[in-house]
C-alpha positions as CSV (number, residue, x, y, z in Angstrom):
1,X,0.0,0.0,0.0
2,X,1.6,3.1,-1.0
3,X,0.9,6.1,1.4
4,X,3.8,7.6,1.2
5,X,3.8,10.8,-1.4
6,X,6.0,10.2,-4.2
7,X,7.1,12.9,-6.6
8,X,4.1,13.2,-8.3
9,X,2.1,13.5,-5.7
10,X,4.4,16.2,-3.8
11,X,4.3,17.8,-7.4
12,X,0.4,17.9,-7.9
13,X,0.1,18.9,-4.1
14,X,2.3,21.9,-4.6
15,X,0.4,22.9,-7.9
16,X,-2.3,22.3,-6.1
17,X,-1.4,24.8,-3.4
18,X,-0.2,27.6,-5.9
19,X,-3.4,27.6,-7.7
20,X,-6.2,27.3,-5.0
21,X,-3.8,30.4,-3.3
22,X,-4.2,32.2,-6.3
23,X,-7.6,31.6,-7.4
24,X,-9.4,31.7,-3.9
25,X,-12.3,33.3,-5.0
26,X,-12.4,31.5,-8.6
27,X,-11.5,28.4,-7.6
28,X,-14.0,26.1,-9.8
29,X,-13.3,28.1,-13.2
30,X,-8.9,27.8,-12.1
31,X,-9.6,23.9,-11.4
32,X,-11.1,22.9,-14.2
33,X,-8.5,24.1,-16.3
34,X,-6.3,22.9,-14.9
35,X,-8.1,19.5,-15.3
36,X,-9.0,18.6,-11.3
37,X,-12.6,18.6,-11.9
38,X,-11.5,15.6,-14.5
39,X,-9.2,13.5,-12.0
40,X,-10.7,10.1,-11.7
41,X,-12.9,10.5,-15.0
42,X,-11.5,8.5,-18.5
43,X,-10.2,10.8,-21.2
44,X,-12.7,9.0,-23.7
45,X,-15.2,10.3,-21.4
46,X,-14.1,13.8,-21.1
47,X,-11.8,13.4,-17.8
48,X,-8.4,13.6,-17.0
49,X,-7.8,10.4,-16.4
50,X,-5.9,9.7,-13.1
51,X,-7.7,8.0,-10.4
52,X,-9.4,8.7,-7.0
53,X,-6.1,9.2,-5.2
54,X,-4.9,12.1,-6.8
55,X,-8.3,13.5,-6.1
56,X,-7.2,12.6,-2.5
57,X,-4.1,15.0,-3.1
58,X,-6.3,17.5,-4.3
59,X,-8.8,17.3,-1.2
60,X,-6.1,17.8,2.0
61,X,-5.2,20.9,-0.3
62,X,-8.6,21.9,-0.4
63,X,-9.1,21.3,3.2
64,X,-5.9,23.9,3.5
65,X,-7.1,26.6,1.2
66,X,-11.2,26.9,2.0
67,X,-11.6,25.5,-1.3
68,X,-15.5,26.2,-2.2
69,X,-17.5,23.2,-1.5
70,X,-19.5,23.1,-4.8
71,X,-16.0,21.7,-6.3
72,X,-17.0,18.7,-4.4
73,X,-20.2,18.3,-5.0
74,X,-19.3,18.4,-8.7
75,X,-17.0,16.6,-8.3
76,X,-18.8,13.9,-6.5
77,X,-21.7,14.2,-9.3
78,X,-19.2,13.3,-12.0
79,X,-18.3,10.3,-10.0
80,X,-21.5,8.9,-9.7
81,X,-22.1,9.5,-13.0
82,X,-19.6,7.8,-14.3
83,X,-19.9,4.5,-11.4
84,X,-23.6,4.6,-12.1
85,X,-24.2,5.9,-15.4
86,X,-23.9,3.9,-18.3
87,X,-22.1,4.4,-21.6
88,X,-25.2,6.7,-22.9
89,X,-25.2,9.2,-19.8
90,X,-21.3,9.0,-19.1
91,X,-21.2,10.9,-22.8
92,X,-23.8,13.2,-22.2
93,X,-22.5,14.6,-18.7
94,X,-18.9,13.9,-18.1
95,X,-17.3,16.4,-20.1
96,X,-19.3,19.3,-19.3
97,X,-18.5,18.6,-15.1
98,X,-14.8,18.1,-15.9
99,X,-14.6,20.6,-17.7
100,X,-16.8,23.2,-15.4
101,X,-19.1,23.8,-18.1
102,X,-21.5,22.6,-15.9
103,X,-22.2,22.5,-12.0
104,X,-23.6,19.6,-10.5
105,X,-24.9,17.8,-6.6
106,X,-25.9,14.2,-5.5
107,X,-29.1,13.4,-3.4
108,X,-27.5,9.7,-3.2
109,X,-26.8,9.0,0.0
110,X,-28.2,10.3,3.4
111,X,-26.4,13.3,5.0
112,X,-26.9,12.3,8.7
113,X,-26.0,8.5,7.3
114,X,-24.1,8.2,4.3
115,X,-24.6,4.2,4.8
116,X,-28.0,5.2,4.0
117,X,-28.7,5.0,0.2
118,X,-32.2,4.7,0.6
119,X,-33.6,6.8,-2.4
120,X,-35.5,9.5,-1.4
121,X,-37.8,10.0,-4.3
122,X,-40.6,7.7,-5.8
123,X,-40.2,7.3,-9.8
124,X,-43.2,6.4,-11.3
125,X,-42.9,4.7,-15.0
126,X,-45.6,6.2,-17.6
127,X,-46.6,3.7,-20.2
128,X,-45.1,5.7,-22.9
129,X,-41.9,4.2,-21.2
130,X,-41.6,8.1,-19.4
131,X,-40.4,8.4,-15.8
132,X,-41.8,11.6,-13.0
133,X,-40.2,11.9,-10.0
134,X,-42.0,13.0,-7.1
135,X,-41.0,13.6,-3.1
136,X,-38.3,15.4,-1.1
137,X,-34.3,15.2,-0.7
138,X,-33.7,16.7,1.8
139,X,-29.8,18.6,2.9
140,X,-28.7,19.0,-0.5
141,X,-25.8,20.6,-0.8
142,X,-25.5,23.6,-3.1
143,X,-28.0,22.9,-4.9
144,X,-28.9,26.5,-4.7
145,X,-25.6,27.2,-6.9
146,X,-25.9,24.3,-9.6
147,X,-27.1,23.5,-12.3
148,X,-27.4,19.6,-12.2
149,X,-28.7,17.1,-9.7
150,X,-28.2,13.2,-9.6
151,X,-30.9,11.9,-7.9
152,X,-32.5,8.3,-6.8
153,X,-36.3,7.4,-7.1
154,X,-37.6,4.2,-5.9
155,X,-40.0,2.2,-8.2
156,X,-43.0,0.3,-7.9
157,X,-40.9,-3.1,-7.4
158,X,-38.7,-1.5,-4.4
159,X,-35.8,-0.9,-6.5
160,X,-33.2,2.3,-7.0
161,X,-33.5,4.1,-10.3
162,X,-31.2,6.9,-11.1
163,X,-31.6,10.2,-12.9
164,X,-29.8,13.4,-13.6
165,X,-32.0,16.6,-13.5
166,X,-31.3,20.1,-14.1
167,X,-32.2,22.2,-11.0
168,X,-34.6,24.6,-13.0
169,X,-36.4,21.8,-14.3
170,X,-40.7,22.7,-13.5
171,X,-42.1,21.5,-10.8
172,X,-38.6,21.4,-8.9
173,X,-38.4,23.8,-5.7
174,X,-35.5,25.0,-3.4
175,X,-35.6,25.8,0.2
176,X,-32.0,27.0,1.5
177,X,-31.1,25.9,5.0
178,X,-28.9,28.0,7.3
179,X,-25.3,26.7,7.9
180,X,-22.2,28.0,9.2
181,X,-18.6,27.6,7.5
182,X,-19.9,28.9,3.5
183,X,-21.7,25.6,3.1
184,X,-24.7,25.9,1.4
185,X,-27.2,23.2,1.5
186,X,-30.9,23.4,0.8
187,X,-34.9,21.1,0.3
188,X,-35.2,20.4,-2.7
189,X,-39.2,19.0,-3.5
190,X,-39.5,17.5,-6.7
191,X,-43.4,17.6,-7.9
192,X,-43.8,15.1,-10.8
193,X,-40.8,16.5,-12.3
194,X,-39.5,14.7,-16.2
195,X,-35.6,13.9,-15.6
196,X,-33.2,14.8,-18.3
197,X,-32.0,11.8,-18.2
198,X,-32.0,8.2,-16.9
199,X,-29.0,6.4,-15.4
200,X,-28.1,3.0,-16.7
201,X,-31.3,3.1,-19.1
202,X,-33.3,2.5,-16.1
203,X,-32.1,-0.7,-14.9
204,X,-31.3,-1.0,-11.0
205,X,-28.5,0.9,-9.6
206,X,-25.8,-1.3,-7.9
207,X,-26.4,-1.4,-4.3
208,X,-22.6,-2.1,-3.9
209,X,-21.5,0.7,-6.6
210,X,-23.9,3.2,-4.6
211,X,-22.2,2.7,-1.3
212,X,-18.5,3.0,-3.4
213,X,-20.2,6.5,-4.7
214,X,-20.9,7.6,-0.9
215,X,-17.7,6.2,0.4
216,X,-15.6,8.6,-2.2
217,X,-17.5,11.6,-0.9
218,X,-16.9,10.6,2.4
219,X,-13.4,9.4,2.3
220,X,-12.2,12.5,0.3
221,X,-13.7,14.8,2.8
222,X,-11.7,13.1,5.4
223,X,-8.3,14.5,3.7
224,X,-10.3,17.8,3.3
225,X,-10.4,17.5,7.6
226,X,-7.2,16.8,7.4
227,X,-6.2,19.8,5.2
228,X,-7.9,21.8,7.8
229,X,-6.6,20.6,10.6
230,X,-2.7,21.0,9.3
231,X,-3.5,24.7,7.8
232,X,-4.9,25.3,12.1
233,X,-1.6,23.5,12.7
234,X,0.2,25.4,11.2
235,X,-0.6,28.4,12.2
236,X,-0.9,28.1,15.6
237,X,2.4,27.1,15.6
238,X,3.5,30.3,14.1
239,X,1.2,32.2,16.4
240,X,2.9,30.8,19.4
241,X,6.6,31.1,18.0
242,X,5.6,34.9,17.5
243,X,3.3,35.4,20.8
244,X,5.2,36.5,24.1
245,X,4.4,35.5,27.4
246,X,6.6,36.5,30.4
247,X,9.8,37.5,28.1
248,X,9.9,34.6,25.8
249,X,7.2,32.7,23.3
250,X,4.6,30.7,24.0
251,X,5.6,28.3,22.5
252,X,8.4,27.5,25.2
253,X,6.4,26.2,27.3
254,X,5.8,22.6,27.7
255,X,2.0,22.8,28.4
256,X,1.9,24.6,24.6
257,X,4.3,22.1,23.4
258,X,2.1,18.8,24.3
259,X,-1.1,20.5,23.0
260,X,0.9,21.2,19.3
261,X,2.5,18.0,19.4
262,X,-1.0,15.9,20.4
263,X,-2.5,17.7,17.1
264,X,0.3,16.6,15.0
265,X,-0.1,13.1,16.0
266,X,-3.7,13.1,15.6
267,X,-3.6,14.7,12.3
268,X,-1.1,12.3,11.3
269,X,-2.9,9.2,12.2
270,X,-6.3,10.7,10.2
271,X,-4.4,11.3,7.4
272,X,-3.0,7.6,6.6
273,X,-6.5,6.6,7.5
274,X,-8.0,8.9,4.9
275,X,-5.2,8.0,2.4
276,X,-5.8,4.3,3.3
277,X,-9.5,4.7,2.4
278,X,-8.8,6.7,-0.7
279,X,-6.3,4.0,-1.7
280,X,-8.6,1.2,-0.9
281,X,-11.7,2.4,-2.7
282,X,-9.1,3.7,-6.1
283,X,-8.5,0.2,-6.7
284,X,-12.5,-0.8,-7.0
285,X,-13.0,-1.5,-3.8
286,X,-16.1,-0.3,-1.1
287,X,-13.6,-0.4,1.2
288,X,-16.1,-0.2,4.1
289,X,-14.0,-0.5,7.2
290,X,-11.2,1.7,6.0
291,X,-14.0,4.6,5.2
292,X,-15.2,4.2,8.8
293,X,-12.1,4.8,10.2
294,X,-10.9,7.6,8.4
295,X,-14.1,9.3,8.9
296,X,-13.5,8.2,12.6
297,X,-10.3,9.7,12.6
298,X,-10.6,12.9,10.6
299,X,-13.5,13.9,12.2
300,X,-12.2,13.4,15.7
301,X,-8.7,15.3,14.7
302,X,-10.0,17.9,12.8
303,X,-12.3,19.1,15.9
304,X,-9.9,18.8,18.6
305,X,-7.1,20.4,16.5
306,X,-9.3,23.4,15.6
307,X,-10.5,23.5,19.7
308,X,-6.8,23.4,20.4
309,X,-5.8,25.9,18.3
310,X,-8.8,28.4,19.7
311,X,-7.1,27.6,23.2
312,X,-3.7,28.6,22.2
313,X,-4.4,31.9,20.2
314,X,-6.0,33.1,23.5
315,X,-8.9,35.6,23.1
316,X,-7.3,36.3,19.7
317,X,-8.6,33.5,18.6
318,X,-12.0,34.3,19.1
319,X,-11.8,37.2,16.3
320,X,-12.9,37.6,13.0
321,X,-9.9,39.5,12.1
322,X,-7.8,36.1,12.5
323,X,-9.7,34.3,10.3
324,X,-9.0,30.9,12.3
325,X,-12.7,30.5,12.9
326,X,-13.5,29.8,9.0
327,X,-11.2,26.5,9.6
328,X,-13.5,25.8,12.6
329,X,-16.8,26.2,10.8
330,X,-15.5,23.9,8.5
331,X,-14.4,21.3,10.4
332,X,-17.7,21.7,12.3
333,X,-19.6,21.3,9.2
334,X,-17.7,18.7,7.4
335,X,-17.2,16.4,10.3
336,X,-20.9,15.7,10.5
337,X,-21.6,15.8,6.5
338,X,-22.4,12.1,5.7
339,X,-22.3,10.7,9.8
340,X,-19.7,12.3,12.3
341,X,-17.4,10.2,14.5
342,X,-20.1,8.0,16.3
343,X,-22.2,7.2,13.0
344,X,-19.2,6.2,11.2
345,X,-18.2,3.5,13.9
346,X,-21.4,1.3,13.3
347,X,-20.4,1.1,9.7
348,X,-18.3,-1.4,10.9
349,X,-20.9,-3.6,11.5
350,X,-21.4,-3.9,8.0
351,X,-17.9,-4.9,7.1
352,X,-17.5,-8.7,7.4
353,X,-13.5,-8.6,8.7
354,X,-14.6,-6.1,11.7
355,X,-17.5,-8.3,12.5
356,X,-15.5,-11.3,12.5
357,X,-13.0,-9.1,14.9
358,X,-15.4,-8.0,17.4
359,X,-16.9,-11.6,17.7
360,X,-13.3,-12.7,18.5
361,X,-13.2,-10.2,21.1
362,X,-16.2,-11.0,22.6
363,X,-15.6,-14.5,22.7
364,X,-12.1,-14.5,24.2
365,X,-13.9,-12.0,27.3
366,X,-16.6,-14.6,27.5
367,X,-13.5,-17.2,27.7
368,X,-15.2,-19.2,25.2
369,X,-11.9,-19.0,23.3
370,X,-8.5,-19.9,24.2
């Protein structure tokens, strides 16, 4: 398993870095250029090529710079798309997400419970061979800022159809819901509404491929906590190198020096996690287990390294004018998108090799074993 960055990765990171510095306020138009949007996606099919672990480079940079989060939610769109799609809606769609042409969200997966991929819409078949789709998804994020949305509807034998839409499409409607951190999420009711388009030419969608699509989302925003958490790192560390206390830094002092070096070893542990996932699910797997524990991980680093950092910048910390809170918000936000900490660890059950484990366990403390 190779989680240790080689050149190309130190190279695409540092691009990376450049560009989101640059382009911080055009960051989807500066990416797609540059061919991010594309990472993961065939060239035949309008990608990049590449594959989900350079998108994993691309998220702990994001994490770093604030990137906006409608790059992921394109970005996770074009995924499905191309997991889900079929040959017909994988040439239709891919080139205009990788490319930024077009925007796009997923109402896939459940955002309390991204183990959830019960659809949330019914999708009723017209004998004309149509489709309507009628019902509620609700916590969509920025749908309120794209243009496309990839969507399930259950049908009348119990099974998961998918369809892309465009977001202006009649009889769609938007509520936006309040959030901190500049993630926008909204309602969405769908009220017989005609797809654009139907994935797969309507068969089934792969309960397995599904879970895949909702374990990229939530493995790559584990290196996006990650990214957050090393950016609060980092400067808290030159905060307290800089700050003064009784005639020398801050960061002299032991108490400081066990609260920066417990964040770096937490961030360091989420980070392979997140990298292990990323890895895992690259080469085709669901990689169940390793998703729970980076989520596990990231999400537990990424809020004691931001608390940590609040504690060590003092009332400074607690300013606009420092900024450090926008890490924070994020971290707050993107730690519970998809199942925080505590939802992530009964994932586990569903994983074979951690059942298997935790049977062992028991059976040994039972002294049924041994």
């Amino acid at each position: 398993m190779k989680l240790v960055a080689g050149q190309d990765e130190r190279d695409l990171a540092s691009m990376l870095r450049g560009l989101l510095a640059a382009h911080r306020d055009d960051a989807l138009p500066a990416l797609a250029a540059a061919g991010i949007l594309g990472l993961g996606i065939p060239e035949e099919d309008g990608g990049s090529g590449g594959t989900i672990a350079d998108l994993g480079v691309f998220a702990r940079e994001a994490g770093r710079a604030l990137c906006p989060p409608l790059v992921y939610s394109t970005v996770f769109a074009a995924q499905a798309v191309h997991l889900l799609g079929g040959e017909q809606s994988r040439k239709r769609w891919l080139a205009d997400l990788a490319s930024g042409a077009a925007t796009a969200t997923t109402a896939l997966w459940n955002a309390y419970d991204a183990a959830d991929t019960t659809a949330p819409l019914r999708a009723d078949r017209l004998r004309e061979g149509g489709w309507r789709l009628t019902g509620t998804a609700d916590f969509v994020s920025d749908a309120q800022d794209a243009d496309l949305i990839v969507v399930s509807g259950m049908d009348s034998s119990g099974q998961p159809i998918g369809f892309v839409c465009g977001l202006d499409r009649p009889g769609i409607t938007s509520r936006p819901l309040q959030l901190m951190g500049g993630h926008h999420a909204s309602c969405v009711r769908f009220d017989d509404v005609v797809p654009d388009d139907v994935l797969n030419g309507g068969e089934p969608l792969d309960r397995e491929e599904l879970r895949r699509c909702a374990n990229i989302a939530i493995a790559l925003l584990s290196l996006d906590l990650v990214g957050v958490g090393e950016a609060v790192l980092d400067r808290t560390v030159e905060y307290t190198t800089m700050r003064h206390q009784f005639g020398r830094p801050i960061a002299s002092f032991q108490a400081a020096q066990h609260l920066v070096a417990d964040m770096h070893i937490a961030l360091s542990a989420a980070r392979l996690a997140a990298q292990s996932a990323v890895f895992a699910i690259s080469r085709g797997r669901v990689a169940l287990r390793e998703t729970a524990v980076a989520r596990m991980q990231a999400a537990t680093a990424a809020k004691w390294a931001t608390l940590d950092a609040h504690q060590l910048h003092g009332g400074m910390g607690y300013v606009v004018e420092t900024d450090l809170y926008l890490w924070s918000e994020r971290a707050r936000v993107l730690s519970t998108l998809g199942g925080g900490a505590d939802v992530a660890a009964t994932w586990l059950e569903d994983d074979p090799l951690s059942r298997a484990a935790l049977t062992r366990r028991l059976r040994r403390k039972d002294g049924l074993d041994g």
